[in-house]
Backbone as CSV, one residue per row, in Angstrom:
resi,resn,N_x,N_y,N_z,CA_x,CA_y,CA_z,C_x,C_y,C_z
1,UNK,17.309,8.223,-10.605,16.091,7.438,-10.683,15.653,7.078,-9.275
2,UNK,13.902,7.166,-8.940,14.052,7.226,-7.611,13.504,5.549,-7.366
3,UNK,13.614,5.245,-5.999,13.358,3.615,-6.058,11.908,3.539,-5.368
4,UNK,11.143,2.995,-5.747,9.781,2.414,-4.952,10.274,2.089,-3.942
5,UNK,9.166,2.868,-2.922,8.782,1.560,-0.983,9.315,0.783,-1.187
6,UNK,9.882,0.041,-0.288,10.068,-1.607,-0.446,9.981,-1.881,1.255
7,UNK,9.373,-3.104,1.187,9.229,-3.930,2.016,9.803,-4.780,1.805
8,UNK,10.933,-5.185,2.541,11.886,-6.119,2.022,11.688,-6.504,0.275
9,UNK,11.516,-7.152,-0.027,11.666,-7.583,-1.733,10.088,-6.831,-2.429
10,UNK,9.171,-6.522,-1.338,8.097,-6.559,-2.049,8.284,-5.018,-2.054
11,UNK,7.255,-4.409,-2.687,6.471,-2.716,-2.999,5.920,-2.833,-2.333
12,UNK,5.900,-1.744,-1.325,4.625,-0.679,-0.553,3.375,0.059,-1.762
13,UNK,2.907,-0.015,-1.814,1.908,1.186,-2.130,1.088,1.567,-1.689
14,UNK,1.021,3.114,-1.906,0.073,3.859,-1.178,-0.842,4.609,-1.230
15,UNK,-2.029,4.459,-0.921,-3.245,4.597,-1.552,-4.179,5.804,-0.710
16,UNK,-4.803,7.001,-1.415,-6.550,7.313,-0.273,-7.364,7.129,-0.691
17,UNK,-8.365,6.575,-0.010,-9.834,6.555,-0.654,-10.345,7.333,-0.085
18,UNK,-11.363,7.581,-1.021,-12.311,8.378,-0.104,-14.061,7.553,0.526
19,UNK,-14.181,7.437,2.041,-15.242,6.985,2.616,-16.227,7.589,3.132
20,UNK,-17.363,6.961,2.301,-19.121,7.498,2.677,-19.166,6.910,3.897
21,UNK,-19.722,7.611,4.557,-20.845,6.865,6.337,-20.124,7.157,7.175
22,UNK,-18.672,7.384,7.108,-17.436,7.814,8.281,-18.417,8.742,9.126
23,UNK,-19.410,8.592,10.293,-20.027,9.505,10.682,-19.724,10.057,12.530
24,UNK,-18.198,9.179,12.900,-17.379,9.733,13.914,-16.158,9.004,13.981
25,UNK,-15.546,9.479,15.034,-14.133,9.034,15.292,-14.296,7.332,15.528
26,UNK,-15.428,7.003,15.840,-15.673,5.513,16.254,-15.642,4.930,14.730
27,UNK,-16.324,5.536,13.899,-16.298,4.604,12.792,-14.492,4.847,12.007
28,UNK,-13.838,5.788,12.105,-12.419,5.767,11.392,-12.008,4.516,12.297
29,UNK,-11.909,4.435,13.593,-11.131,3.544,14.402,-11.631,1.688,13.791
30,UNK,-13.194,1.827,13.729,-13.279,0.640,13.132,-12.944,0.120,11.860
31,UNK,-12.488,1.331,10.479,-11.574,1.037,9.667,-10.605,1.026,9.762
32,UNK,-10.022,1.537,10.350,-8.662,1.088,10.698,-8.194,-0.368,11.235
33,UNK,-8.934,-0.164,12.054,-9.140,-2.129,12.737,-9.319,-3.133,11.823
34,UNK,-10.257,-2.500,11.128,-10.455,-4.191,10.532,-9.240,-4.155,8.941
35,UNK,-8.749,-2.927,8.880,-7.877,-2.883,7.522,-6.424,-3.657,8.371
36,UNK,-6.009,-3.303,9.414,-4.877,-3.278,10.118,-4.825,-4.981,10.215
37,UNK,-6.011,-5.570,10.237,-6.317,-7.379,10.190,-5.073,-7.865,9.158
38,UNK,-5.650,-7.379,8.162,-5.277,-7.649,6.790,-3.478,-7.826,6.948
39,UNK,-3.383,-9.462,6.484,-1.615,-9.454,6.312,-1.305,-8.846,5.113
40,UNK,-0.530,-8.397,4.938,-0.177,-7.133,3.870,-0.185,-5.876,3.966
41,UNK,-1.103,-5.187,4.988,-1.263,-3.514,5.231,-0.048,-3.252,6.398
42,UNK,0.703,-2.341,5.784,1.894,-2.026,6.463,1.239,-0.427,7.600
43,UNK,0.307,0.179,6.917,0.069,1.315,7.761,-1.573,1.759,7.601
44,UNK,-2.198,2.293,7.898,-3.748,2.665,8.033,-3.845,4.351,8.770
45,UNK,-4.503,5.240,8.428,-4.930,6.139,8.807,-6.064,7.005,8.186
46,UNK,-7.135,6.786,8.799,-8.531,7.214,8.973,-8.944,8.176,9.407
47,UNK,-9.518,9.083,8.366,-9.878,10.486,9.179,-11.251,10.512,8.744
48,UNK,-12.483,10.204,9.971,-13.630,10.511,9.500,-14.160,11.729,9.391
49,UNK,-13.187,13.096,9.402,-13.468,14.993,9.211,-13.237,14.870,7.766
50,UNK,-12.355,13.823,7.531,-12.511,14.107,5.912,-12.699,13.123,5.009
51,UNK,-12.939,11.920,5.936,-13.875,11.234,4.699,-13.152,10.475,4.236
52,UNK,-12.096,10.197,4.781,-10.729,9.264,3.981,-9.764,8.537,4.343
53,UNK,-8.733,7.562,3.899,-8.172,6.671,4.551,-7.267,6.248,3.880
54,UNK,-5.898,6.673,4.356,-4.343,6.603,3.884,-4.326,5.059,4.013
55,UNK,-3.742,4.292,2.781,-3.395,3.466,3.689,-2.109,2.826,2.768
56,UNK,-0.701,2.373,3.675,0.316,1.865,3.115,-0.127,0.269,2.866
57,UNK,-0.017,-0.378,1.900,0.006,-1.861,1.474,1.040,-2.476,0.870
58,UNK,1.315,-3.986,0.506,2.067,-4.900,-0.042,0.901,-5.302,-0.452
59,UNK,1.114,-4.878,-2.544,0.429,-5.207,-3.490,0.515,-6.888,-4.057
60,UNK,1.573,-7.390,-3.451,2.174,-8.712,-3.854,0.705,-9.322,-3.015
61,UNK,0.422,-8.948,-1.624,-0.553,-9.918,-0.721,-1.570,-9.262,-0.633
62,UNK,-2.133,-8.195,-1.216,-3.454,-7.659,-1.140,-3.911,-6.649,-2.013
63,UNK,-5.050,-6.785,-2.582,-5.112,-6.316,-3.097,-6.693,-4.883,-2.853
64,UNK,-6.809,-4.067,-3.607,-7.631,-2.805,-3.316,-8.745,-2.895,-2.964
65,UNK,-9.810,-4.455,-3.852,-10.822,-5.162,-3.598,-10.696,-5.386,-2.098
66,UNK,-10.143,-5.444,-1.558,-10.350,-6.709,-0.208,-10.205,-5.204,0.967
67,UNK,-9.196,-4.260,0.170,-9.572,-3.397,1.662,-10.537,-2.525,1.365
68,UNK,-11.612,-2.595,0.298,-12.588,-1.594,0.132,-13.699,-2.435,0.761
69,UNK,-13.118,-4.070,0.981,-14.421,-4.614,1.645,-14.408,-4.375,2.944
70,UNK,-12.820,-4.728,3.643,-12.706,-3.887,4.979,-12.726,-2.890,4.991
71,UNK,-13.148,-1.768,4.582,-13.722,-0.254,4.645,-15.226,-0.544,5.086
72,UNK,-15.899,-1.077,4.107,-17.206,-1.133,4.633,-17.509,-2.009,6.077
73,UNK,-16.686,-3.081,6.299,-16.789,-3.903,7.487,-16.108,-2.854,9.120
74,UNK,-15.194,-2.011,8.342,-14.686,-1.126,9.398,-16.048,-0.324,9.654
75,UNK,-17.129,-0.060,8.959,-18.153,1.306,9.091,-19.258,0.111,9.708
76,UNK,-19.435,-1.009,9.471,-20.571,-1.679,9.348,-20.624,-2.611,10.622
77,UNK,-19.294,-2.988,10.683,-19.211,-3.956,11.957,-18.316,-3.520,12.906
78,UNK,-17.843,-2.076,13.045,-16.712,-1.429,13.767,-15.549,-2.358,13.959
79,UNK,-15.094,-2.357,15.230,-13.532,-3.274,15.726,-14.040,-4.642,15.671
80,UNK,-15.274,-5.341,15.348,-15.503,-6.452,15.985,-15.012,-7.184,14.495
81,UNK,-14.709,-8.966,14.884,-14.120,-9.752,13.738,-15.587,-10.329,13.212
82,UNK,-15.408,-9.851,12.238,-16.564,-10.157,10.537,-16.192,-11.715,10.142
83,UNK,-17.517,-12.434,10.851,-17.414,-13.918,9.906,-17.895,-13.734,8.423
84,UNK,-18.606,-12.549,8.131,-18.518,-12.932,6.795,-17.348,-12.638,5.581
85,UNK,-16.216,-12.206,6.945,-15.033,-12.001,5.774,-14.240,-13.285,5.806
86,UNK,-14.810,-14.138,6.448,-14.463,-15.559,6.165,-14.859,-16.686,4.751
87,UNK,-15.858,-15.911,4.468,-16.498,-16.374,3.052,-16.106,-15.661,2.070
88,UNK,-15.322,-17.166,1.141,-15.328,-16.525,-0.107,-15.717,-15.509,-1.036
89,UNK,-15.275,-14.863,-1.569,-15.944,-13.616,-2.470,-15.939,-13.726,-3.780
């Protein structure tokens, strides 16, 4: 039987999405940035040739909602810190 990721007590999981607007290496780097914020994302990798974005998480502290919002804040506001991810959702 094989054992799940673990991060100490918690699960890794690991996810790709696939991302619209990725339209250079500048915009993967700004998803990556702003996902890499996030306490809980153990790993991030962004390829805007294909549109997509590996990313390792701890499902216990985050969840899929919150890095599909940092996806768009990675394309929308590049590396810079998003006050509106300071507001409630």
């Amino acid at each position: 039987m094989s054992r799940p990721k673990g991060i100490g007590e918690q699960i890794a999981k690991e996810t790709t999405v696939q991302i619209d607007g990725m339209m250079s290496i500048f915009d993967g780097a700004g998803v990556e940035k702003q996902i890499k914020r996030r306490d809980g994302v153990v790993r991030v990798d962004a390829n805007f040739l294909s549109g997509a974005a590996t990313i390792v998480y701890d499902e216990t502290r985050v969840v899929l909602d919150d890095i599909n919002r940092l996806i768009l804040c990675g394309i929308n506001c590049g590396g810079s810190f998003c006050q509106h991810l300071l507001k409630s959702s």
